[in-house]
TILONU-738071 format. One line per 8 residues: number of its first residue (from 1); their letters; for each residue x, y, z of N, C-alpha, C. Coordinates in pm, whole numbers. Atoms other than C-alpha are relative to their C-alpha. Example, Ala and Ser with C-alpha at 12.3 -4.5 7.8 and 13.67 -1.06 7.14 Angstrom:
<margus>
1> AS> 89,-119,0,1230,-450,780,90,120,0; -82,-119,-6,1367,-106,714,-77,109,73
</margus>
This chain:
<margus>
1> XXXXXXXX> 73,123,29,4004,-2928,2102,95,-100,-67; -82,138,81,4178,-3254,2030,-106,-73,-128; 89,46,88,4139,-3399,1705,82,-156,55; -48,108,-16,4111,-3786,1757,74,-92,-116; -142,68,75,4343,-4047,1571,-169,-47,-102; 65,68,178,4000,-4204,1347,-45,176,-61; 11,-154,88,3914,-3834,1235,146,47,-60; -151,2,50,4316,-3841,1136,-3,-69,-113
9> XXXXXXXX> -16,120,80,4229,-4154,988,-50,11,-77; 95,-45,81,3962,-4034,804,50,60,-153; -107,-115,93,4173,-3723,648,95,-77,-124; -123,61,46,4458,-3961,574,-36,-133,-89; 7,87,48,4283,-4235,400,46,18,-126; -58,-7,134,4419,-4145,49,145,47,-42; -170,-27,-32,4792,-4081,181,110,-76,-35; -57,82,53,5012,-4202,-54,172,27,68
17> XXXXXXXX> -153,-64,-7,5316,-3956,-46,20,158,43; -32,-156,-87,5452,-3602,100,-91,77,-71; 46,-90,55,5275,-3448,-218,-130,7,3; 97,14,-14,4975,-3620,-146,-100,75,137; 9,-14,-154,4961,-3444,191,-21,180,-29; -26,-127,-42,5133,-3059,124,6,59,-182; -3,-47,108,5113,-3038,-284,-97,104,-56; 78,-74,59,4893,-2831,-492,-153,-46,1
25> XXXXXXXX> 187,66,-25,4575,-3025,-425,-5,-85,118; -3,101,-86,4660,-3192,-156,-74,-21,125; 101,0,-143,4518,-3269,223,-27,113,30; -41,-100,-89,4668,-3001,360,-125,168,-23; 89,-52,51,4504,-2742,145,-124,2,-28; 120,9,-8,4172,-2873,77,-22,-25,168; 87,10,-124,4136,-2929,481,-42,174,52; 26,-143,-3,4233,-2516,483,-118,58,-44
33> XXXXXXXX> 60,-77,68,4022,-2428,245,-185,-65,49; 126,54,-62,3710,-2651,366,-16,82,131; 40,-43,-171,3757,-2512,758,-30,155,-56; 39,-179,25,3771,-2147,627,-129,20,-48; 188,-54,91,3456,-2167,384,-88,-80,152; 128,19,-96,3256,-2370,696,28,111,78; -23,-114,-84,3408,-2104,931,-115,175,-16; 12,-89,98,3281,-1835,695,-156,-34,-2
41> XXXXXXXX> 186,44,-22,2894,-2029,688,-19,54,127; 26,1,-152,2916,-2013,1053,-37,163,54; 22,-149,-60,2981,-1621,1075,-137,55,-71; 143,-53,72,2713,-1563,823,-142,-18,52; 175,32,-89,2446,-1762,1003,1,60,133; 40,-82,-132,2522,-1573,1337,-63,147,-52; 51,-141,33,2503,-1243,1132,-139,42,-60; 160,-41,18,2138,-1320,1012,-67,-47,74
49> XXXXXXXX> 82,-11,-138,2048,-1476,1320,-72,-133,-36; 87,108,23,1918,-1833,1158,103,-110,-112; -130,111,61,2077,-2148,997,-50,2,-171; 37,30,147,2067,-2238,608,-154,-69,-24; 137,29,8,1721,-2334,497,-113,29,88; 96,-29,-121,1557,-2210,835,-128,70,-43; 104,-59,-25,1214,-2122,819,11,127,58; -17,-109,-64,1332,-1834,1030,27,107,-62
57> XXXXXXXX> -55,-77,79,1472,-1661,743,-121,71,-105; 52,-51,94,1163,-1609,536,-82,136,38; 23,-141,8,1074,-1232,498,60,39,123; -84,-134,-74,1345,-1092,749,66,89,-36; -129,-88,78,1490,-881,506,93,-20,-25; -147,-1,83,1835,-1034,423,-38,-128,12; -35,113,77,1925,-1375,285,147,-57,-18; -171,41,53,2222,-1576,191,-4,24,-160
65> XXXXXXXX> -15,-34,126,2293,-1455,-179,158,-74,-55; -117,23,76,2552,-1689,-316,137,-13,92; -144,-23,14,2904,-1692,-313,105,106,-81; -102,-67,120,3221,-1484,-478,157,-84,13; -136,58,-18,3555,-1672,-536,130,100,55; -140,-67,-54,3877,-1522,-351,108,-70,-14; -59,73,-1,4214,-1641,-381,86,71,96; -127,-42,-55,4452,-1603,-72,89,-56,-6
73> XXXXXXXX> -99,24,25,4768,-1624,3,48,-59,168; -81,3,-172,4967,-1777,331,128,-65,16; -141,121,-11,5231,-2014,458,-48,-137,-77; 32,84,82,5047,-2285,239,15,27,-158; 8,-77,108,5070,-2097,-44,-78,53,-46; 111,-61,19,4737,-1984,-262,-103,-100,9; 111,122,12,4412,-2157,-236,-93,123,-67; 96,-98,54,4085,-1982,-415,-104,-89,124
81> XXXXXXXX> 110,17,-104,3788,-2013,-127,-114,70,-65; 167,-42,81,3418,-1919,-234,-26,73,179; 49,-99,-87,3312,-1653,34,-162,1,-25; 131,-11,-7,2959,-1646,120,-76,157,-15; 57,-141,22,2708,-1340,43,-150,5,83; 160,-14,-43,2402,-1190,207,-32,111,-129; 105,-101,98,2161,-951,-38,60,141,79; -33,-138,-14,2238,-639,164,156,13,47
89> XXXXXXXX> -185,-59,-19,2614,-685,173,21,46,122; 18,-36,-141,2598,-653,569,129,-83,49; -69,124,-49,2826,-999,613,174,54,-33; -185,-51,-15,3200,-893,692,60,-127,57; -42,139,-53,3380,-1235,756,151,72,103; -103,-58,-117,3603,-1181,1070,84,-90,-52; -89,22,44,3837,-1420,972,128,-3,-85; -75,-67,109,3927,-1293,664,-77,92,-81
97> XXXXXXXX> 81,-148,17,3823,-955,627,-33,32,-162; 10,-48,173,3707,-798,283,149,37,5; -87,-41,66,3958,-679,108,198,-68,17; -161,57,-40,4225,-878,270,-14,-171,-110; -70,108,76,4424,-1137,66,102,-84,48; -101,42,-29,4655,-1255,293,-27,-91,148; 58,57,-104,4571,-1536,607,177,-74,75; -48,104,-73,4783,-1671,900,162,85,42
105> XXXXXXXX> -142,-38,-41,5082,-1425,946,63,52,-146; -65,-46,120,5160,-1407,598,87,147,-3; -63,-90,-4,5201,-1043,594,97,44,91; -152,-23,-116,5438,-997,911,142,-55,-57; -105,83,69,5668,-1237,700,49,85,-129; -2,-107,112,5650,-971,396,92,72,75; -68,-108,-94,5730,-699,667,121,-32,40; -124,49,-26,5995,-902,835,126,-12,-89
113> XXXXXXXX> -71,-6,107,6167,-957,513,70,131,-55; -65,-141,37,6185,-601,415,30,54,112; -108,-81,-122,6310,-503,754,78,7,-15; -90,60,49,6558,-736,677,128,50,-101; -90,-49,82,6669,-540,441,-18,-61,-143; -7,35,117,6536,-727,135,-52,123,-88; 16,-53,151,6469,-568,-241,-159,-44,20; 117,64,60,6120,-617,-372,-16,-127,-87
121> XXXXXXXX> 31,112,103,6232,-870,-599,96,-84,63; -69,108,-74,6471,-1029,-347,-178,-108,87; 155,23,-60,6076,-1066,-153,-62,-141,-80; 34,80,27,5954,-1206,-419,26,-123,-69; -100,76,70,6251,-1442,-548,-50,-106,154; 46,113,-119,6193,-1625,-151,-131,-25,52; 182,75,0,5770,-1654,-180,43,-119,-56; 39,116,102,5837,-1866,-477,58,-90,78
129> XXXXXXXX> -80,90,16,6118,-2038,-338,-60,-65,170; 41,47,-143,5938,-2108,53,-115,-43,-72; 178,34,-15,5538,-2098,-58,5,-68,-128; 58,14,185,5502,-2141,-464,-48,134,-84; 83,-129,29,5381,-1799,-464,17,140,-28; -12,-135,82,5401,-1503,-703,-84,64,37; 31,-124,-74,5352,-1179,-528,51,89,-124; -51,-157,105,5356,-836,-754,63,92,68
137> XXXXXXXX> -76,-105,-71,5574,-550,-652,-123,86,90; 114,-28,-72,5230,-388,-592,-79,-76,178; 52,103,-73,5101,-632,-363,122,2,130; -84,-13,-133,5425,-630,-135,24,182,42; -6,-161,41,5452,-221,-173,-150,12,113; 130,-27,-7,5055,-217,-44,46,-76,167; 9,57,-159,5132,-483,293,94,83,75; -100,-55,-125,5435,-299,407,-99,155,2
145> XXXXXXXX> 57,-166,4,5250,67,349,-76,-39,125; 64,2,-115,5052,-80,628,44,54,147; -39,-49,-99,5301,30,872,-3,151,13; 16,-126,-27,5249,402,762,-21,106,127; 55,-61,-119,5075,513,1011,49,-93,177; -58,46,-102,5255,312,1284,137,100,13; -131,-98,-4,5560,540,1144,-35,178,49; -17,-144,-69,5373,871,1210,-58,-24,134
153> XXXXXXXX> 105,21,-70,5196,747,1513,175,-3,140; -134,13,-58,5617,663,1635,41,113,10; -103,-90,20,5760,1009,1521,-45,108,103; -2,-115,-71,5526,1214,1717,-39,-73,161; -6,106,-160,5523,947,2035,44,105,71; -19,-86,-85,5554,1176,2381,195,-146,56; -85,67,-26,5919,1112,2470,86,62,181; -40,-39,-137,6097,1094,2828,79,180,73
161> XXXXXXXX> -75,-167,28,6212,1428,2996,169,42,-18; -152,-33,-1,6590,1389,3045,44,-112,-62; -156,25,41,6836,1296,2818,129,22,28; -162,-51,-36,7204,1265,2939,67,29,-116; -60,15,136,7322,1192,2567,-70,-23,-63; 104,90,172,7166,1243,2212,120,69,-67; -112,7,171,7376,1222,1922,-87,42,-130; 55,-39,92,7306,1384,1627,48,-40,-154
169> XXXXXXXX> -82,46,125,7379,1196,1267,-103,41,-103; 94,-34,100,7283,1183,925,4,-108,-106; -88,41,108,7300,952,656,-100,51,-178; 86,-56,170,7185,1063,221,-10,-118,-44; 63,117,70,6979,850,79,-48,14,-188; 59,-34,125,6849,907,-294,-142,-20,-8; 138,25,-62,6507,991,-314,-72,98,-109; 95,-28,138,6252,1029,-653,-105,165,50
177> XXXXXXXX> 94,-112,-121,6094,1414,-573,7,86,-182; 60,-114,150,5903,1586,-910,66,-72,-128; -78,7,202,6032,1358,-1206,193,-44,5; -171,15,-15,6433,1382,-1048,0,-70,101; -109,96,-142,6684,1155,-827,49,163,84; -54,-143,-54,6768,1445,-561,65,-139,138; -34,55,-129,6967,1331,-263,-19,61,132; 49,-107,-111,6826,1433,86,100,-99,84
185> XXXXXXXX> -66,11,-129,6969,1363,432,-134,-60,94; 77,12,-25,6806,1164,661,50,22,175; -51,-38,-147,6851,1311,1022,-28,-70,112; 1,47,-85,6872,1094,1324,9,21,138; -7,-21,-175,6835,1157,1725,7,-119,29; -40,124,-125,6987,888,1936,-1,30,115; -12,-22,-102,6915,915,2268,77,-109,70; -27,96,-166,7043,757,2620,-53,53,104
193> XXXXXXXX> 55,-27,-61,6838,767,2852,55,46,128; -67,-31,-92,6839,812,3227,88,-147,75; -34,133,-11,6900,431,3256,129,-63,-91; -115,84,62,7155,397,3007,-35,-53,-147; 61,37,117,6945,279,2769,29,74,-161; 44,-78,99,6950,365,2399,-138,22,-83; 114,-46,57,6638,489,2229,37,91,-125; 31,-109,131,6567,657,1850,-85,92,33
201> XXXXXXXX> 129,-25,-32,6401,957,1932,-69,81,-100; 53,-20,120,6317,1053,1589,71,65,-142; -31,-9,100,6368,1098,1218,-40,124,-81; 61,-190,123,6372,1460,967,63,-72,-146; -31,-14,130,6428,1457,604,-19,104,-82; 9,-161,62,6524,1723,463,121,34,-136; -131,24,50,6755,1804,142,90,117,3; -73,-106,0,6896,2111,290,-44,17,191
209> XXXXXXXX> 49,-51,-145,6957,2198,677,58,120,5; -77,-132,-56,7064,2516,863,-120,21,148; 93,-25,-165,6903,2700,1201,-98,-16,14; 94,-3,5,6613,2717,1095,-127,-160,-3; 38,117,28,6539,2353,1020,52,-80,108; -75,83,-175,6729,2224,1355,-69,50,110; 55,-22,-73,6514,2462,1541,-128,-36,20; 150,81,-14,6173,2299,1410,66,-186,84
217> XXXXXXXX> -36,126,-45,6381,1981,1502,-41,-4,172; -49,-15,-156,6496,2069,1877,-129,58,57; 117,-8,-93,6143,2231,1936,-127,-72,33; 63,92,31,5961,1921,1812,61,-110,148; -46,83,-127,6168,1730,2096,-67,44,138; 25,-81,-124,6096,1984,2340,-192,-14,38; 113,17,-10,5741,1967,2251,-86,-129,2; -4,92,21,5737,1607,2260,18,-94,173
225> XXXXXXXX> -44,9,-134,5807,1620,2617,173,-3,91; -141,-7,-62,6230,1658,2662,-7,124,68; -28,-121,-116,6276,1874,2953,165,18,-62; -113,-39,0,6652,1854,2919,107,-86,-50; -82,49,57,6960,1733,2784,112,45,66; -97,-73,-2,7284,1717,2899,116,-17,-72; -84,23,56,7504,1656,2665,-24,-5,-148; 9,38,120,7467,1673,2267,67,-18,-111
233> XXXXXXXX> -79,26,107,7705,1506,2014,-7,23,-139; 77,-12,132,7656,1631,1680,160,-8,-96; -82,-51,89,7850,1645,1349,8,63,-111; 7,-159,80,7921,1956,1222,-143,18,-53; 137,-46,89,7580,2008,1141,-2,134,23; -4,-108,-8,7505,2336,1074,-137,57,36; 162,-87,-82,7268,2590,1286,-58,-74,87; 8,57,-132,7255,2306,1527,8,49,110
241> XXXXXXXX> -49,-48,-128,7447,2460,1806,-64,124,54; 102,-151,-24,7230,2803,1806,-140,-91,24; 148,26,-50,6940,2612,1768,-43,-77,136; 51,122,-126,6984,2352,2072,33,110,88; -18,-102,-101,7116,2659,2270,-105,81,9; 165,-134,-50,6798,2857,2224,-113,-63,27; 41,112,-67,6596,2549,2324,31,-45,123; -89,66,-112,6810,2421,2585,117,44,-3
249> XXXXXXXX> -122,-78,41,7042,2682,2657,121,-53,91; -125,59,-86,7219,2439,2962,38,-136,-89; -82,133,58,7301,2175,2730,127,18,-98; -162,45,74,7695,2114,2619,-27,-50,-123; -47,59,157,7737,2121,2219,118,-85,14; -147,83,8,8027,1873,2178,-34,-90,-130; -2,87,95,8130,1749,1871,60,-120,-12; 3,157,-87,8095,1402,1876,186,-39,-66
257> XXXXXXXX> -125,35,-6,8463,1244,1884,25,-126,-82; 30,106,114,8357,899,1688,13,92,-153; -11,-15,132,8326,1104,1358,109,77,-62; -75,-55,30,8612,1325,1399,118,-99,-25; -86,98,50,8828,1029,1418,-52,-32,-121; 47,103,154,8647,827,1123,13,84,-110; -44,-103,116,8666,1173,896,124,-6,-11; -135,-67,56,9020,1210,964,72,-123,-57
265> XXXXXXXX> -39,121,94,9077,839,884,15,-73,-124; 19,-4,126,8929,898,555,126,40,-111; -151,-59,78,9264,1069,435,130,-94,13; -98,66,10,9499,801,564,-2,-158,-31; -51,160,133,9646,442,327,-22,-118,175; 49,78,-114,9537,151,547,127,-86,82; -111,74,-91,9900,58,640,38,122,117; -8,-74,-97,9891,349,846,-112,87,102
273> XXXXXXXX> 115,56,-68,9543,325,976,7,10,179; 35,61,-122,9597,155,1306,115,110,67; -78,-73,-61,9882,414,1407,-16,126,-8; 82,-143,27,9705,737,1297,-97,-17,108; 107,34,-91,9423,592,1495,42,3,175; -52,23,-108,9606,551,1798,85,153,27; -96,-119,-70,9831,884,1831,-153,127,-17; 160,-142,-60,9433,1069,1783,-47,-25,110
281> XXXXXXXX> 47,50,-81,9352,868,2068,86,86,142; -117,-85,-95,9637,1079,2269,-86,88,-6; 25,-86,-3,9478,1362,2183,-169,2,87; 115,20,-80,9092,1283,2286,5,-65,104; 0,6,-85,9207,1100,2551,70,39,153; -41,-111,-78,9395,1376,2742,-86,13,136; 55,7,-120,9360,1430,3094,-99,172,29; 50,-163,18,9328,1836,3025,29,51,-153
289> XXXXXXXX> -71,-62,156,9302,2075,2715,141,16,-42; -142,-32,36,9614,2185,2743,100,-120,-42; -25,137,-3,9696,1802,2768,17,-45,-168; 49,91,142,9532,1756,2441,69,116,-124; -110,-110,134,9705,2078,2256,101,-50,-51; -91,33,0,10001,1948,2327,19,-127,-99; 30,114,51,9924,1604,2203,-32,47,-219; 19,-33,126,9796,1760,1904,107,77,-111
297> XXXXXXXX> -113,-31,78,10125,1941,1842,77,-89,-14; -70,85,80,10292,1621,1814,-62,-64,-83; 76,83,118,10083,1476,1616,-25,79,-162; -64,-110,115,10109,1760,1352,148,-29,-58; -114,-13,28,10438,1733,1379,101,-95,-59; -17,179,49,10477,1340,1312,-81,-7,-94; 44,83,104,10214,1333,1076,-34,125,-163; 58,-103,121,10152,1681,859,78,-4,-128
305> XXXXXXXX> -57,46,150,10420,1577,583,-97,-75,-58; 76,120,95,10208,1281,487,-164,72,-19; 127,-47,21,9873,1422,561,-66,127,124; 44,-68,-122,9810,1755,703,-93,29,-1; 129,-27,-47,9463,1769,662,-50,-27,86; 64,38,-119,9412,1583,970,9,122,102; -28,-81,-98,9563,1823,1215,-60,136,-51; 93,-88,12,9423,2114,1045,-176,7,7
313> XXXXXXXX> 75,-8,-43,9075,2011,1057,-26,-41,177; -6,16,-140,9141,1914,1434,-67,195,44; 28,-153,-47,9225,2303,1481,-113,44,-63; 158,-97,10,8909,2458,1279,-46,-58,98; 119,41,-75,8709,2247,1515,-19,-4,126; 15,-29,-149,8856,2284,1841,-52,73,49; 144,-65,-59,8621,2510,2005,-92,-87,31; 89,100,16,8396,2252,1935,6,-136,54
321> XXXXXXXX> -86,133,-89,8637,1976,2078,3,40,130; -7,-1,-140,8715,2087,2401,-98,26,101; 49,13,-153,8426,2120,2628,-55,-160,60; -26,144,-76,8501,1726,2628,88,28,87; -99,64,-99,8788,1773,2835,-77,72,182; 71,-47,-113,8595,1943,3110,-70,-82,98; 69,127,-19,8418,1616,3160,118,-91,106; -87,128,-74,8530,1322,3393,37,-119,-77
329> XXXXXXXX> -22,83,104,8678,1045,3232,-113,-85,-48; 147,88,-9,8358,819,3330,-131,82,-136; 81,-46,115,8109,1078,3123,71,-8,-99; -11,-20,156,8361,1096,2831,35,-104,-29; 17,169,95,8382,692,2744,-129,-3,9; 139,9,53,8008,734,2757,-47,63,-122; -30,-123,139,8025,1018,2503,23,-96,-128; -71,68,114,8255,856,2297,22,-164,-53
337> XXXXXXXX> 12,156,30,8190,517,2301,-96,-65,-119; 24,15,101,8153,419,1957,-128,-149,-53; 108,106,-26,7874,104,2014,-76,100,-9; 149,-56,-11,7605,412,2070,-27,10,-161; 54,-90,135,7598,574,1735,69,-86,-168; -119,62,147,7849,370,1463,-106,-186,-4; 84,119,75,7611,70,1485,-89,16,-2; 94,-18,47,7312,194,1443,39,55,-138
345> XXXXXXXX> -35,-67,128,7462,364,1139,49,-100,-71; -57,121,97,7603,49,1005,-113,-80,-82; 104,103,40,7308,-153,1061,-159,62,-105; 105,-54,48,7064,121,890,79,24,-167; -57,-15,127,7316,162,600,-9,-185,-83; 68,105,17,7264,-205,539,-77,-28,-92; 120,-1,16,6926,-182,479,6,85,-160; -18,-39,128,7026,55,162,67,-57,-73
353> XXXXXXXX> -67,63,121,7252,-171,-14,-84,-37,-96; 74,36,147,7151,-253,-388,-155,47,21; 136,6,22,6847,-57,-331,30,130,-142; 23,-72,117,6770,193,-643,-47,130,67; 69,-115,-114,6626,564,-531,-143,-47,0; 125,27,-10,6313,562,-357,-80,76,-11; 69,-85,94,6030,694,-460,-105,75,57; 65,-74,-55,5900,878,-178,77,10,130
361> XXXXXXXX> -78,-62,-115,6029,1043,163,-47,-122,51; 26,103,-102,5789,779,311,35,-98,59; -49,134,-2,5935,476,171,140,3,98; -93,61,-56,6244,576,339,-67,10,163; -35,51,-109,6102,616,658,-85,-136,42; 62,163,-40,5901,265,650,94,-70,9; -118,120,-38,6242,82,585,85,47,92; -47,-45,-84,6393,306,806,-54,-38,135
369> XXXXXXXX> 49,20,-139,6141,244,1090,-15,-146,9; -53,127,-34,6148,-107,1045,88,-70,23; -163,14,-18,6495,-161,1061,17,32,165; -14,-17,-109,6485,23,1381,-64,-62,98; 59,36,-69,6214,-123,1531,47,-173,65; -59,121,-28,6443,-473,1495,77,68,49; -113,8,-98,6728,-343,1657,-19,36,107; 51,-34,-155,6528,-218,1951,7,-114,71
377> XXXXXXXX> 26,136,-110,6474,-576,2044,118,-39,66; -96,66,-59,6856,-615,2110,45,148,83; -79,-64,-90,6881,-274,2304,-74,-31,149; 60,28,-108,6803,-409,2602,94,-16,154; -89,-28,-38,7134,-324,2804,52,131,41; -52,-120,65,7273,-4,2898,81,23,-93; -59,2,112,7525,114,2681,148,14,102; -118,45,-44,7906,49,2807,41,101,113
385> XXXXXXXX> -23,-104,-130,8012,227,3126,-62,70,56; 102,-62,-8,7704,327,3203,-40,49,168; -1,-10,-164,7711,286,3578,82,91,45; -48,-145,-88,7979,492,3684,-66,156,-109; 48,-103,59,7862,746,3421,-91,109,37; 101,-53,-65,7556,802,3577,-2,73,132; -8,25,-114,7714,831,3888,85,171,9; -74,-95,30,7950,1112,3791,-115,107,-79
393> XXXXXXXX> 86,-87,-17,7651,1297,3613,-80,0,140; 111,-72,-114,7443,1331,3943,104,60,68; -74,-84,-52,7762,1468,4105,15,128,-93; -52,-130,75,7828,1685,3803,-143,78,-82; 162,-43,2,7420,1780,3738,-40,-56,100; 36,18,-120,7304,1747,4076,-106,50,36; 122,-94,24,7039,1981,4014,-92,-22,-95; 23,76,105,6918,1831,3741,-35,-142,-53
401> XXX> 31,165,-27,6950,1443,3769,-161,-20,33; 101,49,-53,6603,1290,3812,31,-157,-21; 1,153,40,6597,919,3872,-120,-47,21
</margus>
């Protein structure tokens, strides 16, 4: 419905200046707060079936009883509105429901914010400074909890049957449990689909793993609908590799090759960084094991004066390294291609800066699942080499492949 220019004119007859328009008493607000309370008459007189003063109303059993003052909150900032009443408390205003305090989007803007990665008091440092409007920690704590149940409603979502690649990470968060700060682990599945795609396909928290706790994991997938997997990157987690083998006893443990570099990088001075980085790159990118032994004995041999912890944790872990080289080159830059798993881990570590511990498993996975649920919007690509990849698994699972 168009509003015409003298009903503009109307509004605007006492329009001096901007404040006169969007201030604390201004047009803007009293036109809000007028349309909502007639809005609000309107639902009431459908819900008793007769207009204000109607003859129709006398002895049908309910009534209009008054008013109660409310004060919400929105992109205008607060207004207080007088809500209408019937006698048997029957009248639920669709517009703005009982118990709600918040009109027009408001809360998605809360949510958005703490996706974002804000603090509670970063939240409410940019109300004041956008609306005018002082929010309590409570009050923003209470709109995001709303996604609760969107987070368990996500974790036990039925998920596709084949995975080519899931990655297995972790990152510790600090987290309030009986009175103490304890630090748990918060466990991550990254999938890739059969398209290439990446997908989260769900979150554990736990402050202790082993077989037993990887096997409620891997049978929660299974029961979730994953037929199969062929490929699973993990690091070093422990009781993983038994447990995804007694689940899915054709799927390749391989420890993922992104963290073995980035661990062993941890030990070397940053002027020698970019050349450590590069003679490991000999080694994982070997044409054959034997390729990559070799590689690895010079690289011992050039670098174990300065730091031989690298090359020794190489060897504990080979076992664990080589049934990459078995692979075609095409599957192992899919593997190892550090875009799948190192930015989701960036962009979720983020999200914990300057926060304090939290004060329930939940909270982390609400900022956890919101966080994710923004970076879904930009996976909308496969993930880098994805085409021949695919192309080289149906030759090398041929039995297996479904497209």
């Amino acid at each position: 419905m168009a509003i015409t220019n003298e009903v503009l004119d109307e509004i605007l007859k006492d329009y001096n200046s901007p404040e006169d328009f969007t201030g604390q008493n201004g047009i803007l607000k009293q036109l809000i707060k007028r349309a909502l309370e007639r809005i609000m008459e309107g639902e009431l007189t459908h819900t008793l079936g007769y207009d204000k003063h109607d003859h129709k109303g006398n002895n049908s059993g309910n009534s209009r009883n008054g008013s109660t003052n409310k004060t919400i909150k929105g992109d205008f900032g607060e207004i207080s509105i007088k809500v209408p009443r019937d006698r048997q408390n029957d009248f639920e205003p669709k517009i703005i429901p009982k118990h709600k305090r918040t009109f027009t989007g408001f809360d998605d803007k809360i949510i958005a914010m703490y996706a974002g990665g804000m603090t509670t008091r970063q939240i409410q440092e940019q109300l004041i400074d956008l609306y005018g409007i002082e929010v309590s920690p409570t009050f923003i704590s209470n709109v995001t909890n709303a996604v609760i149940e969107d987070v368990r409603m996500w974790r036990s979502r039925p998920l596709e049957a084949i995975y080519p690649i899931v990655y297995l990470d972790a990152i510790v968060v600090k987290i309030k449990d009986e009175g103490r700060v304890v630090k748990k682990s918060v466990y991550i599945a990254l999938g890739v689909n059969i398209t290439g795609k990446k997908e989260l396909l769900g979150m554990w928290i736990a402050q202790t793993e082993g077989a037993k706790f990887w096997l409620n994991v891997v049978n929660e997938l299974k029961t979730r609908g994953v037929q199969d997997i062929f490929i699973c990157c993990i690091d070093g987690l422990k009781g993983f590799p038994d447990a995804i083998r007694t689940v899915f006893p054709d799927t390749e443990v391989q420890l993922c090759i992104v963290h073995m570099v980035r661990n062993s990088l941890k030990f070397v001075s940053y002027k020698d960084r970019k050349e450590v980085a590069a003679d490991l790159k000999v080694i994982y990118a070997a044409v054959t094991e034997k390729d990559a032994e070799l590689a690895l004995d010079n690289f011992e041999e050039k670098w174990n004066g300065k730091y031989p912890v690298i090359a020794k944790s190489w060897r504990n872990c080979w076992c664990d390294i080589t049934p990459f080289f078995k692979f075609p080159d095409d599957i192992r830059k899919a593997i190892y291609t550090t875009n799948a798993i190192e930015s989701l881990n960036s962009s979720l570590r983020k999200l914990l800066k300057n926060r304090g511990p939290f004060p329930s498993d939940d909270a982390v996975y609400k900022l956890f699942y919101l966080g994710i649920k923004k970076l879904e919007k930009r996976w909308t690509m496969p993930i880098r080499n994805w085409s021949a990849a695919i192309n080289q698994f149906i030759i090398y699972y041929e039995d297996r492949v479904i497209i």
